[in-house]
Predicted model as a PDB file, atoms N, CA, C, CB and O in Angstrom, pLDDT in the B-factor column:
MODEL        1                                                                  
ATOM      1  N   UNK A   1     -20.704  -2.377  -4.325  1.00 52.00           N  
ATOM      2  CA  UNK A   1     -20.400  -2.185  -2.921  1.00 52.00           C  
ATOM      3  C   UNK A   1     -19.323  -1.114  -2.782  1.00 52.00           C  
ATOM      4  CB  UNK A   1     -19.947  -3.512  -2.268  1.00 52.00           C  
ATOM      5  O   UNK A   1     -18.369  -1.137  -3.559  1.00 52.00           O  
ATOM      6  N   UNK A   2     -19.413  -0.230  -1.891  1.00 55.00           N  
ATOM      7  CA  UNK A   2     -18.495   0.959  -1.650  1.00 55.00           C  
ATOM      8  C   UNK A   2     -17.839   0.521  -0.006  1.00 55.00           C  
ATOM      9  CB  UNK A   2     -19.529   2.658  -1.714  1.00 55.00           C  
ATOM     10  O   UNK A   2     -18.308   0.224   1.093  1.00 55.00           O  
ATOM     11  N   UNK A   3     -16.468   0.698  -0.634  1.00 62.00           N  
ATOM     12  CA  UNK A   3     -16.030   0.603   1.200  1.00 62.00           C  
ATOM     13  C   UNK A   3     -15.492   2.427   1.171  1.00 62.00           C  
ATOM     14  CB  UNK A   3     -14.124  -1.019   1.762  1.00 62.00           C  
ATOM     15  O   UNK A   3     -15.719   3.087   0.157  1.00 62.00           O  
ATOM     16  N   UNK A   4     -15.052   2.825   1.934  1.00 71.00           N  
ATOM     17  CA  UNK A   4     -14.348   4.002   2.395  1.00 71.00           C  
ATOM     18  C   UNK A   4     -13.626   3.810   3.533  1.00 71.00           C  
ATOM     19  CB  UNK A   4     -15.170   5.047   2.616  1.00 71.00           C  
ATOM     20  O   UNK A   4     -13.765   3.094   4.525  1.00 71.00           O  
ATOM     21  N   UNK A   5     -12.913   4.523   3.208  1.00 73.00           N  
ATOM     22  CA  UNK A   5     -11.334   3.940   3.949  1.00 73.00           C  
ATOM     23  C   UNK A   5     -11.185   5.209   4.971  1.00 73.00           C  
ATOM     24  CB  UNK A   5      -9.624   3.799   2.598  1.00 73.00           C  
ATOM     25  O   UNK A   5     -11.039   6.371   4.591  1.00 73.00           O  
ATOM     26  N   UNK A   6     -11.256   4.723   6.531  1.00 82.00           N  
ATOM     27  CA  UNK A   6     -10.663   5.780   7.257  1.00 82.00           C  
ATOM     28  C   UNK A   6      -9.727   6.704   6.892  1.00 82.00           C  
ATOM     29  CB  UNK A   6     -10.218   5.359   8.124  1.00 82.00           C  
ATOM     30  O   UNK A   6      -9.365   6.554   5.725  1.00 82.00           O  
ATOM     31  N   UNK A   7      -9.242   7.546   7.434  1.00 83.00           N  
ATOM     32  CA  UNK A   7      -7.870   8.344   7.784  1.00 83.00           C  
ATOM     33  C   UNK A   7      -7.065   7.634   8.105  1.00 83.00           C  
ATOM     34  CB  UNK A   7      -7.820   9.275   8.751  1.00 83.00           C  
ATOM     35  O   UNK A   7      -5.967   7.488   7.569  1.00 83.00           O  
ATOM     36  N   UNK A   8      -7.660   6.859   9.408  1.00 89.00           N  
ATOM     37  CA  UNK A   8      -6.432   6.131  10.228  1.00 89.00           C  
ATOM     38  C   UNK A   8      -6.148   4.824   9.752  1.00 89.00           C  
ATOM     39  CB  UNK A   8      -6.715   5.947  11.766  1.00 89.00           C  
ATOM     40  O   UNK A   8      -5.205   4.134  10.141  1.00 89.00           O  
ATOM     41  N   UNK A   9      -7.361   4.361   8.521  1.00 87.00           N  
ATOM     42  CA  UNK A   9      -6.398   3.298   8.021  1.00 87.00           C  
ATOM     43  C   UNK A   9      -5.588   3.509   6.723  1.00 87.00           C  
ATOM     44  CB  UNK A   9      -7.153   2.088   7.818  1.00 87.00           C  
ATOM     45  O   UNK A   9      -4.860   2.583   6.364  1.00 87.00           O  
ATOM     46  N   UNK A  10      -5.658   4.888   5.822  1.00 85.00           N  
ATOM     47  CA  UNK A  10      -5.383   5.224   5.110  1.00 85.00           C  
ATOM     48  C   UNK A  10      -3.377   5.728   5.559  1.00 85.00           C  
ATOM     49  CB  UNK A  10      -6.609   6.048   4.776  1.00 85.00           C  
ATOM     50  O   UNK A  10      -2.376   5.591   4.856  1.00 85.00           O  
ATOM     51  N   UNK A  11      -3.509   6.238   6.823  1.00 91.00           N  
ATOM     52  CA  UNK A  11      -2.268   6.496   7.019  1.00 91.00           C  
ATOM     53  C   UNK A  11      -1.568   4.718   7.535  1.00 91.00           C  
ATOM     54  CB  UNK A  11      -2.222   7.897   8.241  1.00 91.00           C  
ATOM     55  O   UNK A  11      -0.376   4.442   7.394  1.00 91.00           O  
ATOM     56  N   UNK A  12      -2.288   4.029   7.937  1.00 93.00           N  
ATOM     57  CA  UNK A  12      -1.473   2.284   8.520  1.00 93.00           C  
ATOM     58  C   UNK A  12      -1.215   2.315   6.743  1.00 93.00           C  
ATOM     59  CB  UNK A  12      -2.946   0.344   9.536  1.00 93.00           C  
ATOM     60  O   UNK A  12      -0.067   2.412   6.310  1.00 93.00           O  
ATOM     61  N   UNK A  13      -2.161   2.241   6.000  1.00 92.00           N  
ATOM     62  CA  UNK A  13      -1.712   1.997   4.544  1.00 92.00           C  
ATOM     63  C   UNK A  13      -0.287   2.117   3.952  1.00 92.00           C  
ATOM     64  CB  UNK A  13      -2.413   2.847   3.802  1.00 92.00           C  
ATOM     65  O   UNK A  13       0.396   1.416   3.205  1.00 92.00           O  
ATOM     66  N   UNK A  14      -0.119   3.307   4.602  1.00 94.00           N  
ATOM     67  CA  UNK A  14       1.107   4.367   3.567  1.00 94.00           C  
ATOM     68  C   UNK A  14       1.818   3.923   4.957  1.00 94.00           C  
ATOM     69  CB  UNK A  14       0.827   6.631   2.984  1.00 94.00           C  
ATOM     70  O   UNK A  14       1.362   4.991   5.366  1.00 94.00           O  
ATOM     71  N   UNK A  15       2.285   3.547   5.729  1.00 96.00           N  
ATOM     72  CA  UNK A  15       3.137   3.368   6.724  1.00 96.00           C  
ATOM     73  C   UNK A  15       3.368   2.097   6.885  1.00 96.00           C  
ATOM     74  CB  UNK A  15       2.776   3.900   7.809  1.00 96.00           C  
ATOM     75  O   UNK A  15       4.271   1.798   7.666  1.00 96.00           O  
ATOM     76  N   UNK A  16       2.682   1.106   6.254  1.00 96.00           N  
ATOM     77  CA  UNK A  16       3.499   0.069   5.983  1.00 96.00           C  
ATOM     78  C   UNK A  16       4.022   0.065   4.489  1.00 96.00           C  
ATOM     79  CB  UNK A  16       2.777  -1.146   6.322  1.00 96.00           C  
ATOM     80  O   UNK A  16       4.998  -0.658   4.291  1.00 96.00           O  
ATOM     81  N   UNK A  17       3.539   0.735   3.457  1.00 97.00           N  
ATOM     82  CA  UNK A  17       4.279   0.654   2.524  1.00 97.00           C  
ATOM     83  C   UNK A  17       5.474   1.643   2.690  1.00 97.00           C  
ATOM     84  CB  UNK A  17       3.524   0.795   1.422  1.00 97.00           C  
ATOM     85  O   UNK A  17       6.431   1.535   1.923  1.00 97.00           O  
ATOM     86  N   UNK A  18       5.463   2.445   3.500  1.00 97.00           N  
ATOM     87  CA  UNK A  18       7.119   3.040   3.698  1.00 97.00           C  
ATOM     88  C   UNK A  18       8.002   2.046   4.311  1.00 97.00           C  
ATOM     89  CB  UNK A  18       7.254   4.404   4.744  1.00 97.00           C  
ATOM     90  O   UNK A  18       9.208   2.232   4.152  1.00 97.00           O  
ATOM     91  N   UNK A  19       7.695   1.218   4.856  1.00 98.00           N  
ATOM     92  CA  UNK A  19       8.404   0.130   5.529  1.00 98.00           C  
ATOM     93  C   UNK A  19       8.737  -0.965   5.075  1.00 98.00           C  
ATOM     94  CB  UNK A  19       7.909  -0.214   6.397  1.00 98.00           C  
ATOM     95  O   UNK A  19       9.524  -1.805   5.511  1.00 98.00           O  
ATOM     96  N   UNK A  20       7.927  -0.932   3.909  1.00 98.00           N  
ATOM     97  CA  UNK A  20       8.434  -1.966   2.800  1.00 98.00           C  
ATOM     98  C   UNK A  20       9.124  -1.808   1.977  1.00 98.00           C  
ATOM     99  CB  UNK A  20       7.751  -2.436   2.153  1.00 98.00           C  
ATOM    100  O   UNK A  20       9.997  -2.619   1.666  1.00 98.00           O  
ATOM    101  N   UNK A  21       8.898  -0.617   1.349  1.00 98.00           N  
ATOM    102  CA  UNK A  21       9.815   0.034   0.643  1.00 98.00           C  
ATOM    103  C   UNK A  21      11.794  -0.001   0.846  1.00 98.00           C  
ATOM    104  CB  UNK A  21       9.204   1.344   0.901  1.00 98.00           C  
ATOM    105  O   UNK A  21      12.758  -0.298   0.141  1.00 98.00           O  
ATOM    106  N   UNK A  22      11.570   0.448   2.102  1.00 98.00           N  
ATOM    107  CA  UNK A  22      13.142   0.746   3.473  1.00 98.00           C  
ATOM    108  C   UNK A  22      13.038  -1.136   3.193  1.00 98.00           C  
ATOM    109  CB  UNK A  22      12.638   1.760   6.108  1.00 98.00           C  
ATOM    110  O   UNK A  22      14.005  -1.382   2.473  1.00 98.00           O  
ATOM    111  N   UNK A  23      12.645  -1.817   3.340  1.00 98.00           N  
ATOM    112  CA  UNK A  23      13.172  -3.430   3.443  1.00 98.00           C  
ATOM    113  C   UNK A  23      12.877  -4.158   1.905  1.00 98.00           C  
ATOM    114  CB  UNK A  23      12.142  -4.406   4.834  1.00 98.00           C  
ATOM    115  O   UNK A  23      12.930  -5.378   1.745  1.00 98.00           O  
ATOM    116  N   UNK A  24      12.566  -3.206   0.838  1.00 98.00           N  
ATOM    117  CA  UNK A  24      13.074  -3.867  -0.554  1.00 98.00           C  
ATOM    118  C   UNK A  24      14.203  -3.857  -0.748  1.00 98.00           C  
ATOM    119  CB  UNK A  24      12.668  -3.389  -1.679  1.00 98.00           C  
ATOM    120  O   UNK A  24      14.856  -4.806  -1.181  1.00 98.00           O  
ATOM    121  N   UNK A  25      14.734  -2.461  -0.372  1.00 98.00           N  
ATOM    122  CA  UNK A  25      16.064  -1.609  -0.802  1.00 98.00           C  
ATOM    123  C   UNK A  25      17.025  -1.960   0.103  1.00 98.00           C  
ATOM    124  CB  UNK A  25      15.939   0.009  -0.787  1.00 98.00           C  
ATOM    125  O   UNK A  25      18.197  -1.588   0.030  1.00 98.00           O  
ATOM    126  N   UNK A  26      16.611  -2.600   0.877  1.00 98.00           N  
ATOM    127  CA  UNK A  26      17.584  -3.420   1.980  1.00 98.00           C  
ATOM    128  C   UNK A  26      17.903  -4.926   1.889  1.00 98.00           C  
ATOM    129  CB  UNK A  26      16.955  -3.327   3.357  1.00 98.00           C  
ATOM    130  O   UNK A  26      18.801  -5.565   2.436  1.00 98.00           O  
ATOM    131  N   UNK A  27      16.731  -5.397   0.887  1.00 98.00           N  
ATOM    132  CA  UNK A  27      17.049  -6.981   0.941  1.00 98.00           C  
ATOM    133  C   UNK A  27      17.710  -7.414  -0.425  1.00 98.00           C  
ATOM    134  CB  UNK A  27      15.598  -7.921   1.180  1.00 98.00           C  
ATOM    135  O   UNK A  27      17.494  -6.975  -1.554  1.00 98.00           O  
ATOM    136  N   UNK A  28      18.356  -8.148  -0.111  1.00 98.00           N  
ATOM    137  CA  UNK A  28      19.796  -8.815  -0.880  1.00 98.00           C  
ATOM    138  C   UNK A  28      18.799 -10.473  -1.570  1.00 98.00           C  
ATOM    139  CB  UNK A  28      21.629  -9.324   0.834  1.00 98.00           C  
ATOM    140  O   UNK A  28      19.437 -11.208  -2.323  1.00 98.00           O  
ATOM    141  N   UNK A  29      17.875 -10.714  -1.348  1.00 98.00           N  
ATOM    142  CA  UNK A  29      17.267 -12.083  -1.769  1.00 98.00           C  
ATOM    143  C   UNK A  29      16.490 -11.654  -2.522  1.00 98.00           C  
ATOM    144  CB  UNK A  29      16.636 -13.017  -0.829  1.00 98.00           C  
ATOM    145  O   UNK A  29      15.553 -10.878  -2.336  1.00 98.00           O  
ATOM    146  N   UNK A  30      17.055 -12.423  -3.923  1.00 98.00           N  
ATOM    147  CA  UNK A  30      15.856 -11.920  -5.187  1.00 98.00           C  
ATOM    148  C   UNK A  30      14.593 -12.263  -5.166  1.00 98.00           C  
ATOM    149  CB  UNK A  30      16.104 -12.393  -6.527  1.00 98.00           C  
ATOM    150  O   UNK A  30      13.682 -11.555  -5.595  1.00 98.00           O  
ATOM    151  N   UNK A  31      14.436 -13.643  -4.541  1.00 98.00           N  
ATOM    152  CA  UNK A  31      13.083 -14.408  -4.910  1.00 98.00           C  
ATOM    153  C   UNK A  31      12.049 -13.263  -3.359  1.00 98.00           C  
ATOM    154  CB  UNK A  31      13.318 -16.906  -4.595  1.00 98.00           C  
ATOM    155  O   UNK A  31      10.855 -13.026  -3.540  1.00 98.00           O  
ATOM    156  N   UNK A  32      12.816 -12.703  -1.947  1.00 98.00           N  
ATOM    157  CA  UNK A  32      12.172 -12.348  -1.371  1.00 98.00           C  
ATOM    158  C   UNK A  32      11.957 -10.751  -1.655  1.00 98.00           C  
ATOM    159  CB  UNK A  32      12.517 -12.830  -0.334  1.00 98.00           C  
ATOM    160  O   UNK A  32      11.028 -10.146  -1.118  1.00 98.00           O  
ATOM    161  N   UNK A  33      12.838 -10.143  -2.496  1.00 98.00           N  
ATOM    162  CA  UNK A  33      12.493  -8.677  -2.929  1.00 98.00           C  
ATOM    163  C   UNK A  33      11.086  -8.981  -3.750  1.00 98.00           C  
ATOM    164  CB  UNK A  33      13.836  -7.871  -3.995  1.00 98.00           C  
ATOM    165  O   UNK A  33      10.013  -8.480  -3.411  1.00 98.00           O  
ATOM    166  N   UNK A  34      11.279 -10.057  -5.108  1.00 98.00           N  
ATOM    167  CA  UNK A  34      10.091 -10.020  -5.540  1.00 98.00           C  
ATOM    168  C   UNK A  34       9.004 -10.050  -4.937  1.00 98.00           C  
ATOM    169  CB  UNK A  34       9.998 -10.675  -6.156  1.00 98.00           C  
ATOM    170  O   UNK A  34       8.214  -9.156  -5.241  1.00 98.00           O  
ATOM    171  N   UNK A  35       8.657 -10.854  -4.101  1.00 98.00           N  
ATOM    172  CA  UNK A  35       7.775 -11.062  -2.781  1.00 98.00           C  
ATOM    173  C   UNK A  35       6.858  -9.096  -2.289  1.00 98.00           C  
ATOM    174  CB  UNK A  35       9.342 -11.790  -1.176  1.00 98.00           C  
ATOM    175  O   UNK A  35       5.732  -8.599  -2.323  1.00 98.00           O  
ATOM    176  N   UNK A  36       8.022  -8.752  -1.967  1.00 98.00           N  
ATOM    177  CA  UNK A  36       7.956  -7.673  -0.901  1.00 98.00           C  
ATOM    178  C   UNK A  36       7.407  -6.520  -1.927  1.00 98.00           C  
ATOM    179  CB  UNK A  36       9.576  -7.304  -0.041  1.00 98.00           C  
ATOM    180  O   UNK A  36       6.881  -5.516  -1.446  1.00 98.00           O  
ATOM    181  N   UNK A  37       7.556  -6.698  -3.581  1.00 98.00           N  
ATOM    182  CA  UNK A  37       7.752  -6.157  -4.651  1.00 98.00           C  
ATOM    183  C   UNK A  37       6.142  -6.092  -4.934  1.00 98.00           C  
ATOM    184  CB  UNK A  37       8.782  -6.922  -5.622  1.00 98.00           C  
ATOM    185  O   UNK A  37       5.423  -5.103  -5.075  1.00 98.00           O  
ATOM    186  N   UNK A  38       5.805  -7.572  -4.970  1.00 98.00           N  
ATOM    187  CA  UNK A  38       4.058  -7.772  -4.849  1.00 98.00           C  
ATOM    188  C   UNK A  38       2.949  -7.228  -3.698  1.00 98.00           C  
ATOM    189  CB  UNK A  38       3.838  -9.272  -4.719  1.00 98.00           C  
ATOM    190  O   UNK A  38       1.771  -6.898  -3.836  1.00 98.00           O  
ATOM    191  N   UNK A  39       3.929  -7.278  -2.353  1.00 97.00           N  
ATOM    192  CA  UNK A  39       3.284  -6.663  -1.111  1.00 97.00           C  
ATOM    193  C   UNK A  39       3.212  -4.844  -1.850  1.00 97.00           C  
ATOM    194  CB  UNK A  39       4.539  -6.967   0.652  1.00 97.00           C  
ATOM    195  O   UNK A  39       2.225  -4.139  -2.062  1.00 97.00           O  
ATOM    196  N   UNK A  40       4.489  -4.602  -2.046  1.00 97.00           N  
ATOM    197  CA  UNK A  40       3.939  -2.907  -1.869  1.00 97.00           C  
ATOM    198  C   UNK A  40       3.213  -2.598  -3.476  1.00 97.00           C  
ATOM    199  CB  UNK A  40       5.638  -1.522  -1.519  1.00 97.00           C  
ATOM    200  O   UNK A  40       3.041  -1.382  -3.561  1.00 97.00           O  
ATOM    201  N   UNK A  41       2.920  -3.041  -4.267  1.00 97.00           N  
ATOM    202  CA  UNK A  41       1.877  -3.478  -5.304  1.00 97.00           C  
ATOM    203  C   UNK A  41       0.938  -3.306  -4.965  1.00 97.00           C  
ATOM    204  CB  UNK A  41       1.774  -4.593  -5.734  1.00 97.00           C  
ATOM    205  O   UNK A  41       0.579  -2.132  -5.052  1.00 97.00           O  
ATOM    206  N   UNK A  42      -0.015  -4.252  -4.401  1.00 95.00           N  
ATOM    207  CA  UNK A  42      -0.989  -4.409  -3.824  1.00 95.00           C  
ATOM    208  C   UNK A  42      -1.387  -3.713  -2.984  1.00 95.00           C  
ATOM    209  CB  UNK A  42      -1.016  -5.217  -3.520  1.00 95.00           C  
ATOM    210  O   UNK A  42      -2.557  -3.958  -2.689  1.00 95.00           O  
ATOM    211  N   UNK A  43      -0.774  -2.649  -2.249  1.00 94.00           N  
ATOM    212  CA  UNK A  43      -0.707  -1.828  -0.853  1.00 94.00           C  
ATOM    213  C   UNK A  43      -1.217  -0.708  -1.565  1.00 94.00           C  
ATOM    214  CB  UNK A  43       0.859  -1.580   0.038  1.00 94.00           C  
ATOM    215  O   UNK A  43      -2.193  -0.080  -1.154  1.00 94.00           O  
ATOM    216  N   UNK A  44      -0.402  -0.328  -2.967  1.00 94.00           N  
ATOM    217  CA  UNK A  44      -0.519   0.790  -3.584  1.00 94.00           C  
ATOM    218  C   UNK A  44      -1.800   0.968  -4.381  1.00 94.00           C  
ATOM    219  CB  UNK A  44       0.562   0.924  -4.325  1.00 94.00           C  
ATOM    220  O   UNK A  44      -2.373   2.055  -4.450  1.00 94.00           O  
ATOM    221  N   UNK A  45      -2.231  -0.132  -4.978  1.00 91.00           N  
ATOM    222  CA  UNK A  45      -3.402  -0.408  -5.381  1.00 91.00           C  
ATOM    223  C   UNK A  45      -4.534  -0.422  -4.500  1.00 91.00           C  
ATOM    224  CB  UNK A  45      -3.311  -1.424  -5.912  1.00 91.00           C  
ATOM    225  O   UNK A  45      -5.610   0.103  -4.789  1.00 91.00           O  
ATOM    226  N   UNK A  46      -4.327  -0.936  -3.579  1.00 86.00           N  
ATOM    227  CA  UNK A  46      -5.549  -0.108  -2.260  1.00 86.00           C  
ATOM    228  C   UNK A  46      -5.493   0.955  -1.901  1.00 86.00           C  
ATOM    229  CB  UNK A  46      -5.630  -0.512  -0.919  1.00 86.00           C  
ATOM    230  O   UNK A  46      -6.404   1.322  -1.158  1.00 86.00           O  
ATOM    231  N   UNK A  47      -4.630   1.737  -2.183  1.00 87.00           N  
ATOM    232  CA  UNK A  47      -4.732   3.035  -1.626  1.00 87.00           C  
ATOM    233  C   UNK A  47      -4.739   4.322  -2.509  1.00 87.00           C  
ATOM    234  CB  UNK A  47      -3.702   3.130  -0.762  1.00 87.00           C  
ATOM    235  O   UNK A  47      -4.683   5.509  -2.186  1.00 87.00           O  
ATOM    236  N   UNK A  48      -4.851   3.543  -4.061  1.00 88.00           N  
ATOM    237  CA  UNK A  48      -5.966   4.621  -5.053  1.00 88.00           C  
ATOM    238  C   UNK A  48      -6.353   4.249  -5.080  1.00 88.00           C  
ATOM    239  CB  UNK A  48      -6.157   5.229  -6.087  1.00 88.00           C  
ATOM    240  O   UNK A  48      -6.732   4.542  -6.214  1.00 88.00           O  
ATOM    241  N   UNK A  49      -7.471   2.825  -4.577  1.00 84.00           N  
ATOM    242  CA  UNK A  49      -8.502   2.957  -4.979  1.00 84.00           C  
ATOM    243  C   UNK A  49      -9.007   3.186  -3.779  1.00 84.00           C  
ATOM    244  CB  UNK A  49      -8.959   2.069  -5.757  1.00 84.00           C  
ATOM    245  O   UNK A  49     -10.224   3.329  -3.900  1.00 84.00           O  
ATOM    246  N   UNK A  50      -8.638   3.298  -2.589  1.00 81.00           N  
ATOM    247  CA  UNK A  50      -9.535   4.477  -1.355  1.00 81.00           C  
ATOM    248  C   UNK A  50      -9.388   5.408  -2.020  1.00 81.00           C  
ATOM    249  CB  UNK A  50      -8.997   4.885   0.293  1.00 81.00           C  
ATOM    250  O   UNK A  50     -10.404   5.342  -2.711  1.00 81.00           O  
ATOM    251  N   UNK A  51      -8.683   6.560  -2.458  1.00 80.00           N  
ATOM    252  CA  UNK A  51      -8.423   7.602  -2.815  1.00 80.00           C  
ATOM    253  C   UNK A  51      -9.506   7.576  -4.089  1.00 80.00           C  
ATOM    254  CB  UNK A  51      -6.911   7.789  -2.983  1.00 80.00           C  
ATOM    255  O   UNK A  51     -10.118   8.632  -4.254  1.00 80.00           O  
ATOM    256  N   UNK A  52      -9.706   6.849  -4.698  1.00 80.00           N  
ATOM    257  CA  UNK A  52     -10.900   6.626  -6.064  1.00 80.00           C  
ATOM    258  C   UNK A  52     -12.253   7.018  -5.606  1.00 80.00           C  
ATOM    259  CB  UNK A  52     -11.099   4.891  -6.639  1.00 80.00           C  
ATOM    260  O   UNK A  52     -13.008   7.746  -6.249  1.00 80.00           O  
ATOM    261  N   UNK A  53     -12.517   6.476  -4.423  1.00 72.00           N  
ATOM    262  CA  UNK A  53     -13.542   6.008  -3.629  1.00 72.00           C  
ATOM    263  C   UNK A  53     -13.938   7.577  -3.204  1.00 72.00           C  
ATOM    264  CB  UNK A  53     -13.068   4.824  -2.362  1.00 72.00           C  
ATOM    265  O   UNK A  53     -14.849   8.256  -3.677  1.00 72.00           O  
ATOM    266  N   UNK A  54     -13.069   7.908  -2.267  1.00 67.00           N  
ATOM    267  CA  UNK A  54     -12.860   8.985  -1.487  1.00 67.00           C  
ATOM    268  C   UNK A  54     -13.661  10.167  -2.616  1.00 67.00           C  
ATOM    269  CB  UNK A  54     -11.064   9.184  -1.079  1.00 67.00           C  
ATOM    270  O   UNK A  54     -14.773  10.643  -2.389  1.00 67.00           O  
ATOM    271  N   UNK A  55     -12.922  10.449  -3.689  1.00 68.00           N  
ATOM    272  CA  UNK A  55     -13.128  11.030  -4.050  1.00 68.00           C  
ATOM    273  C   UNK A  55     -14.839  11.264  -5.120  1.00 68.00           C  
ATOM    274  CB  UNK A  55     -12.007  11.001  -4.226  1.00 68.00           C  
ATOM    275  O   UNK A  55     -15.248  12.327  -5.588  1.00 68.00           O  
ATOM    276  N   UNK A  56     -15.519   9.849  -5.228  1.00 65.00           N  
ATOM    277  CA  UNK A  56     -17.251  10.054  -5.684  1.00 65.00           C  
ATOM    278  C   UNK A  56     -17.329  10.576  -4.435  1.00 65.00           C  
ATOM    279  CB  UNK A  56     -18.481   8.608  -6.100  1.00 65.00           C  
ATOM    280  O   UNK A  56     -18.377  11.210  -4.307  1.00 65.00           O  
ATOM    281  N   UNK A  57     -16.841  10.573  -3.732  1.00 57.00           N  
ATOM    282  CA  UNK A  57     -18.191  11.630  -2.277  1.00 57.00           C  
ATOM    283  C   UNK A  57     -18.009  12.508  -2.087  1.00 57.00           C  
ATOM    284  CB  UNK A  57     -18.428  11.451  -0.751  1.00 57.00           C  
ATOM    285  O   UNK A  57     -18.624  13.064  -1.177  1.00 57.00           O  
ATOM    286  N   UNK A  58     -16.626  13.474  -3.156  1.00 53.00           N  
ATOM    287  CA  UNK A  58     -16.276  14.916  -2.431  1.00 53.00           C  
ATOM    288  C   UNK A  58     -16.524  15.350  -4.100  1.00 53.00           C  
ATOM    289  CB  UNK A  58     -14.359  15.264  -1.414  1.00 53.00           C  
ATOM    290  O   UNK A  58     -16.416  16.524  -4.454  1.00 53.00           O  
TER     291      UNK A  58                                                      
ENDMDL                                                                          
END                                                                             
């Protein structure tokens, strides 16, 4: 199965991981940095593999 990832969800992608990023480096709670640590993980990992994707069609 192939998904392909808009533009416009490709940029919500990267714009919440900038925002997570700004509130790792801001949070003082270890157990919730780790947390936030797994969110932008996972964020980043969807967004090579749109970019993976993206790229069998070009």
């Amino acid at each position: 199965m192939t998904t392909v990832v808009t533009e416009e969800e490709r940029v919500m992608f990267e714009s919440e991981l900038h925002k997570l990023n700004c509130e790792y480096r801001k949070c003082v709670n270890r157990s919730l940095k780790q947390e936030i640590e797994k969110d932008i993980s996972l964020i980043r990992s969807a967004i090579q593999l749109a970019q993976n994707e993206k790229s069998k069609f070009w």
